[in-house]
Backbone atoms as SQL, in Angstrom:
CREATE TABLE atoms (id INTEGER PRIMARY KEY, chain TEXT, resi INTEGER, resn TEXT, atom TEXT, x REAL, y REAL, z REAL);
INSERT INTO atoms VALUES
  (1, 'A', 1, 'UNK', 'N', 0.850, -1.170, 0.000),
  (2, 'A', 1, 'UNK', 'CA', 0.000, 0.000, 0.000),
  (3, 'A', 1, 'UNK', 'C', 0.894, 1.230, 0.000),
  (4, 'A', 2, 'UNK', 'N', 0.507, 2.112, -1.206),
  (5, 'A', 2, 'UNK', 'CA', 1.244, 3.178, -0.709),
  (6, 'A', 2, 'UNK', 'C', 0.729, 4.420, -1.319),
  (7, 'A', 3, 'UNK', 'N', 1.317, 5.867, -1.029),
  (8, 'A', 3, 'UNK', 'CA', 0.503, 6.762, -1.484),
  (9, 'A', 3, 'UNK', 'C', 1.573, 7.992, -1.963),
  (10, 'A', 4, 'UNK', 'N', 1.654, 8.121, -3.170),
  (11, 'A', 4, 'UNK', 'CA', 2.471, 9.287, -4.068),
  (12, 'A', 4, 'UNK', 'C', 1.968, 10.703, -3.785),
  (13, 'A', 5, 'UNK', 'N', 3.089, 11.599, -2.837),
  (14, 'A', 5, 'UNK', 'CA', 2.890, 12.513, -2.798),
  (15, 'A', 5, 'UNK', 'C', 3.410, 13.559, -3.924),
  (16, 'A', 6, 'UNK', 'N', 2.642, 14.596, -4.234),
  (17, 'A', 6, 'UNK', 'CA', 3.294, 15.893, -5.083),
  (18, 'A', 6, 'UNK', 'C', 2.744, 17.313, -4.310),
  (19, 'A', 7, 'UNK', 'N', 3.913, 18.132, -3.803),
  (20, 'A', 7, 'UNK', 'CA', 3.877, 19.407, -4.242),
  (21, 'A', 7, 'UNK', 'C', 4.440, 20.142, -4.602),
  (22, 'A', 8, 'UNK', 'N', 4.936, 21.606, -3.727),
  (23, 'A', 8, 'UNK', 'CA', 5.458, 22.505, -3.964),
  (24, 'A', 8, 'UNK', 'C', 6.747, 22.069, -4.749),
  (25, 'A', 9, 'UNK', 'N', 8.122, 22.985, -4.787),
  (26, 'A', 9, 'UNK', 'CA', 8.887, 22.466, -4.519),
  (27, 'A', 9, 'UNK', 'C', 9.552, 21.698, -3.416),
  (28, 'A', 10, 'UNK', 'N', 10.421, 20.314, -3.683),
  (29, 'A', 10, 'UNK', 'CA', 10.931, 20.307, -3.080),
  (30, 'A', 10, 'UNK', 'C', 10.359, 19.160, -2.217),
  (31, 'A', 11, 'UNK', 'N', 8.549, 18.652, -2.382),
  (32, 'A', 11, 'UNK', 'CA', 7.671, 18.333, -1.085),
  (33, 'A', 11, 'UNK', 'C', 6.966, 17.085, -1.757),
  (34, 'A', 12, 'UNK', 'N', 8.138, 16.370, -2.807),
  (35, 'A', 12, 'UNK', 'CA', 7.639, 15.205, -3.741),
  (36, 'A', 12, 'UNK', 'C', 8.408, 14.061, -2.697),
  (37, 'A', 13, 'UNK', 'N', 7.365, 12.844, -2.607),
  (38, 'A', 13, 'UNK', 'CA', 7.315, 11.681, -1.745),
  (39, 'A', 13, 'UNK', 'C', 6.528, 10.760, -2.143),
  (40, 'A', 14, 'UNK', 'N', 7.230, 9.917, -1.592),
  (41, 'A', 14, 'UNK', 'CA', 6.167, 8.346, -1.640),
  (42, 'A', 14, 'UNK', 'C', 5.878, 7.588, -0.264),
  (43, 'A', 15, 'UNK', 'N', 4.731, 7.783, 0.420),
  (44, 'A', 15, 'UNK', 'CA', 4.688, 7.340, 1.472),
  (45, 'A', 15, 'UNK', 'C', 4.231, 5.605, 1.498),
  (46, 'A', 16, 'UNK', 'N', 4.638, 4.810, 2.108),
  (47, 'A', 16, 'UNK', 'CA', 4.286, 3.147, 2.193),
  (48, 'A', 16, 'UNK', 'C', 4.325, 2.449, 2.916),
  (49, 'A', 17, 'UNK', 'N', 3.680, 1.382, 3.294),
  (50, 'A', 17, 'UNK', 'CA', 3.470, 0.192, 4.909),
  (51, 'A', 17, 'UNK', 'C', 3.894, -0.476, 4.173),
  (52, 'A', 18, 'UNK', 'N', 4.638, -1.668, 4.798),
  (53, 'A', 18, 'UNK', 'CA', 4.763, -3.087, 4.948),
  (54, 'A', 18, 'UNK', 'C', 4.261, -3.745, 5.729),
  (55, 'A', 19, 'UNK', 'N', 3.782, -5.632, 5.603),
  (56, 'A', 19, 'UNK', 'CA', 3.407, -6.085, 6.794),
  (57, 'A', 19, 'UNK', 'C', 4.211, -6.204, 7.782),
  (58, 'A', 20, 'UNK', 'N', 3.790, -5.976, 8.907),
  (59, 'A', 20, 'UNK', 'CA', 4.439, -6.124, 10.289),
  (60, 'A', 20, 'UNK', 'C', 5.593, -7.224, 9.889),
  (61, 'A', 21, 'UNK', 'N', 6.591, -7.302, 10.277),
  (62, 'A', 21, 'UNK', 'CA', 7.837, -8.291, 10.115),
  (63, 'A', 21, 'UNK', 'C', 8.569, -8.184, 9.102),
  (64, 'A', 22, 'UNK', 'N', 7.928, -7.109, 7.385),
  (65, 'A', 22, 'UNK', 'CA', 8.452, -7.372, 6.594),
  (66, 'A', 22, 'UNK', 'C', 9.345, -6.507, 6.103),
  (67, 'A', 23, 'UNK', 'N', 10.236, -6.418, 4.902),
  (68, 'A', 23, 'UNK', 'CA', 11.303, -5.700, 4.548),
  (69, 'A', 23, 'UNK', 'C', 11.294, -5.489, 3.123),
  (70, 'A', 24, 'UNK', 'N', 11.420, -4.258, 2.684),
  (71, 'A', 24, 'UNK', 'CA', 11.339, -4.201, 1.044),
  (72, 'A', 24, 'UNK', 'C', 13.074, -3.292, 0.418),
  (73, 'A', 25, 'UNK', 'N', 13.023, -3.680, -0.629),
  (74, 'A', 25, 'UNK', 'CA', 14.719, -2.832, -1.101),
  (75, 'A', 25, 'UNK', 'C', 13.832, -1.976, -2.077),
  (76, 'A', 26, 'UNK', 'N', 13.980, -0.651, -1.627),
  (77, 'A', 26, 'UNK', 'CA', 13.901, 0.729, -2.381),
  (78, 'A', 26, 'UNK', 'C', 14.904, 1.088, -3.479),
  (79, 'A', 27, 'UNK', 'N', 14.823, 0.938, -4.297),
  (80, 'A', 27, 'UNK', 'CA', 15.981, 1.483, -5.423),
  (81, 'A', 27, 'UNK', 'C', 15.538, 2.269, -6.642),
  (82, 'A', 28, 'UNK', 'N', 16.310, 3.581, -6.340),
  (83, 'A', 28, 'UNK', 'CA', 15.982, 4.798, -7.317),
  (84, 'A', 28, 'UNK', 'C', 16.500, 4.491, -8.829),
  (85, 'A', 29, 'UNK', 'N', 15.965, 4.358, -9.528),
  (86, 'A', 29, 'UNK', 'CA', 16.688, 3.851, -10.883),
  (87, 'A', 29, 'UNK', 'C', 17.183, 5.366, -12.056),
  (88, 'A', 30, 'UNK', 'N', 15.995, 6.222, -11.642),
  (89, 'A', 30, 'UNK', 'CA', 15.933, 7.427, -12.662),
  (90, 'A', 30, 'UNK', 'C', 15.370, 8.503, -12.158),
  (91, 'A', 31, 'UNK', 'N', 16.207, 9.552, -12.296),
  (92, 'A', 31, 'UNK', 'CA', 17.187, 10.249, -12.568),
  (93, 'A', 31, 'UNK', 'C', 18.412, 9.932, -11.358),
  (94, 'A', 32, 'UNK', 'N', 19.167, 9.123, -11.722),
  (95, 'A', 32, 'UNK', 'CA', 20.358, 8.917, -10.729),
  (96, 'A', 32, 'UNK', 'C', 21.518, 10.232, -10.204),
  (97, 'A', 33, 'UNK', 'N', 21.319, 11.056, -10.674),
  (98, 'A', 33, 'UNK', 'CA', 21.748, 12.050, -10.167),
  (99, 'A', 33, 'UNK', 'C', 21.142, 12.705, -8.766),
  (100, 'A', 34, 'UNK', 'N', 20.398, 12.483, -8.526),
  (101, 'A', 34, 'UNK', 'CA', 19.323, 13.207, -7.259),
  (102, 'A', 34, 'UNK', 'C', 19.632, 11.679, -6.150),
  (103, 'A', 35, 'UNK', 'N', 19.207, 13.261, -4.882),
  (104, 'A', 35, 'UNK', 'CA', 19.772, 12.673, -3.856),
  (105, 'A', 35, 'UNK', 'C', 18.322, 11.601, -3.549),
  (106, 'A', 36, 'UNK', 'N', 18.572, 10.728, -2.817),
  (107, 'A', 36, 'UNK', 'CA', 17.394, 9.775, -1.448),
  (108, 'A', 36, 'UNK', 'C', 17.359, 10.195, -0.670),
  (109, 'A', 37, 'UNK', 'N', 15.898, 11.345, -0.037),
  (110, 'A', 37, 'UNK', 'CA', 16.241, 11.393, 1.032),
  (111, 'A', 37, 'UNK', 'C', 15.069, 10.400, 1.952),
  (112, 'A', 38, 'UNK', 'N', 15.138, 10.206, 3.248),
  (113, 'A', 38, 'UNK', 'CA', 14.242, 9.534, 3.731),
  (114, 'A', 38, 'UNK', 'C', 14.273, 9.359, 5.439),
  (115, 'A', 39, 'UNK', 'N', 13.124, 9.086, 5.949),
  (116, 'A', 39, 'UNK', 'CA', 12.586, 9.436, 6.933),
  (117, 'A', 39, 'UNK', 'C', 12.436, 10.616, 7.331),
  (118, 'A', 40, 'UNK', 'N', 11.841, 10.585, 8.898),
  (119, 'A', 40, 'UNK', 'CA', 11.455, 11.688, 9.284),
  (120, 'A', 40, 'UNK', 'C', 12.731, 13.651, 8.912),
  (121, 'A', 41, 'UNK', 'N', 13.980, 12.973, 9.268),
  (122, 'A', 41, 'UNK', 'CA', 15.148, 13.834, 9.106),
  (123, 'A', 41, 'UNK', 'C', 15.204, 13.779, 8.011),
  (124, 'A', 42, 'UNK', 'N', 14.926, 13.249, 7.015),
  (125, 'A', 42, 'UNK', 'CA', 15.572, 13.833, 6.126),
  (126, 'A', 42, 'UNK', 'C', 16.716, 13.569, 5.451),
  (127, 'A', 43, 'UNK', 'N', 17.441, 12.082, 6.423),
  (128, 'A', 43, 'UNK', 'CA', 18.903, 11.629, 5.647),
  (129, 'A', 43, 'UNK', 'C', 18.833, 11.106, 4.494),
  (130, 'A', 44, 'UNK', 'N', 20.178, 11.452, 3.857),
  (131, 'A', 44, 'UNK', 'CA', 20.343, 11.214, 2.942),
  (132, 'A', 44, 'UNK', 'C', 21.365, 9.740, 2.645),
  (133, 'A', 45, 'UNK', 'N', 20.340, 8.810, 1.795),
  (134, 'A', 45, 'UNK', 'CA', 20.424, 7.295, 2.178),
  (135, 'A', 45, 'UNK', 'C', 20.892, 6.880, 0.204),
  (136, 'A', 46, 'UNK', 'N', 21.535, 5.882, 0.349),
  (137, 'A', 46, 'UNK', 'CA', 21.860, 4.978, -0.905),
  (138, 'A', 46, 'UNK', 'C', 20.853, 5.088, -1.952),
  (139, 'A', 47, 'UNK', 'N', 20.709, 5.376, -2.888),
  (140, 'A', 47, 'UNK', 'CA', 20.083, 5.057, -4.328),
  (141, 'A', 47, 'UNK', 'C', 18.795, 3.713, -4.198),
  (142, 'A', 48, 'UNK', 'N', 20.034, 2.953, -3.466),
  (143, 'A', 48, 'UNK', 'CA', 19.314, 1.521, -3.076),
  (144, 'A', 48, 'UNK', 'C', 19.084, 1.081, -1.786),
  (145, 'A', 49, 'UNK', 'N', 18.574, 1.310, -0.896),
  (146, 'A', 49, 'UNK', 'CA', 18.020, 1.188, 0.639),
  (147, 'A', 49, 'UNK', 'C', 16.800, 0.455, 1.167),
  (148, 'A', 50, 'UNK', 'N', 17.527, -0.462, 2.408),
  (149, 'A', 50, 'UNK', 'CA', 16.606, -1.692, 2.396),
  (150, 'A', 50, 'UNK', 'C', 15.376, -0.754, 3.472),
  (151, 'A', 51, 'UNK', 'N', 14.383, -1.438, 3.566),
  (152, 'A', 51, 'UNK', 'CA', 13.157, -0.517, 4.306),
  (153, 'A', 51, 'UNK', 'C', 12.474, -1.607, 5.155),
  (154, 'A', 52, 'UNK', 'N', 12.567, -1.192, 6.508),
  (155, 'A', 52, 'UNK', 'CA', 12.765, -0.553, 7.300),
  (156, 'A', 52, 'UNK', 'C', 14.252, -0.601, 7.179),
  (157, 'A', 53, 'UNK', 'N', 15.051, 0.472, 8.332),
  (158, 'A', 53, 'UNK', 'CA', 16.317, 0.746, 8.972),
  (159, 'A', 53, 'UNK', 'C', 17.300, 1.543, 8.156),
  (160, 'A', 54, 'UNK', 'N', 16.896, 1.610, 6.169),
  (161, 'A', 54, 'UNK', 'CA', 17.662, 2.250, 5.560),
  (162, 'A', 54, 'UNK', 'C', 19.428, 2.065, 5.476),
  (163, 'A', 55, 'UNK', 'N', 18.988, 0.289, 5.863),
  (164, 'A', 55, 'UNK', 'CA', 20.097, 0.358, 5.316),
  (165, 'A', 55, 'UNK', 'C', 20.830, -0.766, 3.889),
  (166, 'A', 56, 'UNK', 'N', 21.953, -1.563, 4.347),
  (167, 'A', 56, 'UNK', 'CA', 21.800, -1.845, 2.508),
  (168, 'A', 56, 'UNK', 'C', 21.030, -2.897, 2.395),
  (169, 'A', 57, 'UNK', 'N', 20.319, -2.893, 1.026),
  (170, 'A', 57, 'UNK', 'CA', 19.872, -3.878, 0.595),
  (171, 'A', 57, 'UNK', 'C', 19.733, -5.488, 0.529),
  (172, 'A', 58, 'UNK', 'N', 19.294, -6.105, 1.589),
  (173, 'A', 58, 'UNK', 'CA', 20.126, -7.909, 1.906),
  (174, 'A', 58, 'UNK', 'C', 19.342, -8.691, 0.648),
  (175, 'A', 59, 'UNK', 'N', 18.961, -8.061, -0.501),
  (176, 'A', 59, 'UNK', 'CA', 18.799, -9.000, -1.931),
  (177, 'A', 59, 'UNK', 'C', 19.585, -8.945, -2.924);
């Protein structure tokens, strides 16, 4: 489930659940130049980032 945000600048997102226990790999394919950012702060995470914990990918 998930839900594509658009606005202003700057305020473009994709918000999404997993089931309880589970883990998905996020990977930005295009425009690879632009940063990932993610969660609440705002860090700035790998192209390819496993979800939850943001970190690398275990596939």
């Amino acid at each position: 489930d998930f839900g594509l945000i658009v606005g202003g600048i700057y305020e473009d997102g994709i918000d999404f659940s997993l089931a309880s226990g589970a883990s998905a790999c996020f990977e930005l394919t295009s425009p690879t130049t632009l940063p990932v950012l993610a969660g609440a702060n705002r860090a700035v995470v790998d192209p390819q980032v496993e979800i939850p914990g943001f970190g690398v990918c275990s596939q």
